[in-house]
Structures are given as C-alpha cells and as structure tokens.
C-alpha positions in Angstrom: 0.0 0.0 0.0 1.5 3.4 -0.9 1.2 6.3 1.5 2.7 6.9 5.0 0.6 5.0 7.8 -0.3 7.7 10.3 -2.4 5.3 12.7 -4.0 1.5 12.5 -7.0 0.8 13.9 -7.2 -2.8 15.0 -10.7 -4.7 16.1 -11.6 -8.3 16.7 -14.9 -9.8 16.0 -16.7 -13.4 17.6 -19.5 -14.5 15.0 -19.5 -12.0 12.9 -23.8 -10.3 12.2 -25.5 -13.4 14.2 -25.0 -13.1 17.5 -21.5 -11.5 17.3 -19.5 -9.2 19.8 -16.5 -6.8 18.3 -14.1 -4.9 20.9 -11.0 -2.9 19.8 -8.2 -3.8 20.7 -7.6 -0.5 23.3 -10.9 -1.6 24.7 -12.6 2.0 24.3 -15.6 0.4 21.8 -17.1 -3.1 22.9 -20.6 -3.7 21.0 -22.7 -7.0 20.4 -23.7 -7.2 16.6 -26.8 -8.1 15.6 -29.1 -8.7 12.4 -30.4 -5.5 11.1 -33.8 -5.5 12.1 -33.2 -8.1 14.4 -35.4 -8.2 18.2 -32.4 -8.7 20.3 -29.7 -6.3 21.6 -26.7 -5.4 19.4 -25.9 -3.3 17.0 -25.0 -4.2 13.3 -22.5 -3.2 10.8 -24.4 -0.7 8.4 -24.8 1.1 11.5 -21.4 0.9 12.5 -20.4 2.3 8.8 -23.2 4.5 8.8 -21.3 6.7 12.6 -17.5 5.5 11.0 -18.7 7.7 7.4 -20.3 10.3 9.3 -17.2 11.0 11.6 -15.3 10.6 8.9 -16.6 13.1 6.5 -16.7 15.5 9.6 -13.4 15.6 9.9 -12.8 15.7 6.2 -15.1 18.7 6.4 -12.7 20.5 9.1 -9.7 19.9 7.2 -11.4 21.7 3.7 -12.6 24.7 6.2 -9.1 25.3 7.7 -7.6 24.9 3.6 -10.6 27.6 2.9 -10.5 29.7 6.0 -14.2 29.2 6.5 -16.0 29.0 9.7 -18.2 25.9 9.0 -20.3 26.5 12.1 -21.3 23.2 14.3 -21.3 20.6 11.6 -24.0 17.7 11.8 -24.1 15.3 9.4 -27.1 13.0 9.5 -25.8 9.3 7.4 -28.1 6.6 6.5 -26.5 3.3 4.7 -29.0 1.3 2.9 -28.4 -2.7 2.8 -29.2 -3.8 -0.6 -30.2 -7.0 -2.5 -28.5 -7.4 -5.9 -30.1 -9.4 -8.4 -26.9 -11.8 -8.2 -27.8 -13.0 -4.7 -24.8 -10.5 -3.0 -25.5 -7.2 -1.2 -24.5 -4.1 -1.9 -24.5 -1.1 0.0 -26.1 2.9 -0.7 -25.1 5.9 1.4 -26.8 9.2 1.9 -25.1 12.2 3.7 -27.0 15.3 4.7 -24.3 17.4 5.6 -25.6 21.0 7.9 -23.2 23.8 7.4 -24.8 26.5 9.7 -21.6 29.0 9.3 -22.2 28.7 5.5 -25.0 30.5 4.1 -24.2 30.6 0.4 -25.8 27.1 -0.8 -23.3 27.3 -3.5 -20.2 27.7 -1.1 -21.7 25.0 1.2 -21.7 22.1 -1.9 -18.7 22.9 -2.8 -16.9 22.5 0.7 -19.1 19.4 0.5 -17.8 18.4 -2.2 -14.2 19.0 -1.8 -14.4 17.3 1.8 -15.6 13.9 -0.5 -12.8 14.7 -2.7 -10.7 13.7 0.6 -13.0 11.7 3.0 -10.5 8.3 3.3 -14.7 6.3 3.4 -15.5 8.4 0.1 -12.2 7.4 -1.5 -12.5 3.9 -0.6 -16.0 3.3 -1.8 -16.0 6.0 -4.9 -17.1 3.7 -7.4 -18.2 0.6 -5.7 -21.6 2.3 -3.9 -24.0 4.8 -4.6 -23.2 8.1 -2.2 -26.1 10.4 -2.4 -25.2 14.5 -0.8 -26.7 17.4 0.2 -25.5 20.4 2.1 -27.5 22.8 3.6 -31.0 20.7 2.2 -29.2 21.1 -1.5 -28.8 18.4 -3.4 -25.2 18.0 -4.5 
C-alpha cells in the first residue's frame, strides 16, 4: 500500500452479524452485533459504517474549512446506509449524507466544501465507485 501509515485501527470480531460481539483492541468500543432489524440487543455493521462515514466526513469537512478559512459552524451530518439485495444474490450497500453547514449561508459555497471534503474523506475514496453516495448540504442536493 503506498502512503505513510499515520495510525491503524485494529478490532476483533466473535460470529460476525449473528449473534457476534466486536471490541478494539484498546478496549474503548465493545458492541454486540446483531441482524439489522433483528429483536435482540446489538448493534450491526451498516450502523457501524453508517457513525465511521459520518465521523469521517466530519473531519474531512474541518480539514477543507481550515484549507478555505471558512467557519463551518457546528457541523452535523445525518448518514443513512442502505443494505441492498442485488439481483446476483450478493448485497451491496447505498449511502446518503446530509451534511448541515450553519456557518455557510451561500448554498453554493456549502456544496462545494461538501464536495471538496468527499474529494478527501478516506470512506469516500474507498468506496467511490463501488456504492452509490447520495449529498446534500445545507437541504441542497449536490
């Protein structure tokens, strides 16, 4: 892999979305994983993506405000991260960010800080091309 490491995050999972339990290995997240949907306690891994993309992009977000010298205001960014059937019998996933920007009242200016964060958000890299990622900034679709 090319590219200096700057940190590793390093996790261990027991039986994986039935039944499973995850912990990192400093001990600061322990969850149970269960079945989306599923009646029993646990959490599951689109929801797990769903808070890692969200962070993510937030911080992706900070980094393009500091580069612009904008104040962003307090950023929220509400994720949802669709499980999908695909007609071959595999799953895919979707992702839609709705990304607040209450410093940035241009909704022109607020896509394209949007835009430039998923220009260097390490989750938008990684999936750019392999999932559907659905924006909007300020209620604006990007």
């Amino acid at each position: 892999m090319a590219g200096k490491v700057i940190y590793t995050a390093e996790a261990h999972v027991d039986g994986g979305r039935l039944g499973g339990h995850g912990r990192t290995s400093d001990g600061v997240l322990e969850v149970d994983i269960a079945l989306p949907g599923a009646d029993e306690p646990g959490t599951n891994p689109e929801q797990l993506f769903a808070v890692g993309y969200a962070a993510c992009f937030g911080g992706a977000l900070s980094a393009i405000a500091r580069r612009e010298k904008v104040d962003l205001g307090e950023v929220g960014i509400n994720s949802e991260v669709d499980l999908k059937a695909a007609d071959d019998r595999s799953f895919d996933l979707g992702v839609r960010l709705n990304i607040s920007l209450p410093g940035i009242t241009d909704p022109e200016q607020a896509k394209q800080i949007a835009t430039a964060a998923h220009k260097v958000c390490p989750y938008s890299r990684a999936t750019r091309g392999n999932i559907e990622v659905e924006m909007k900034a300020n209620g604006e679709a990007i």
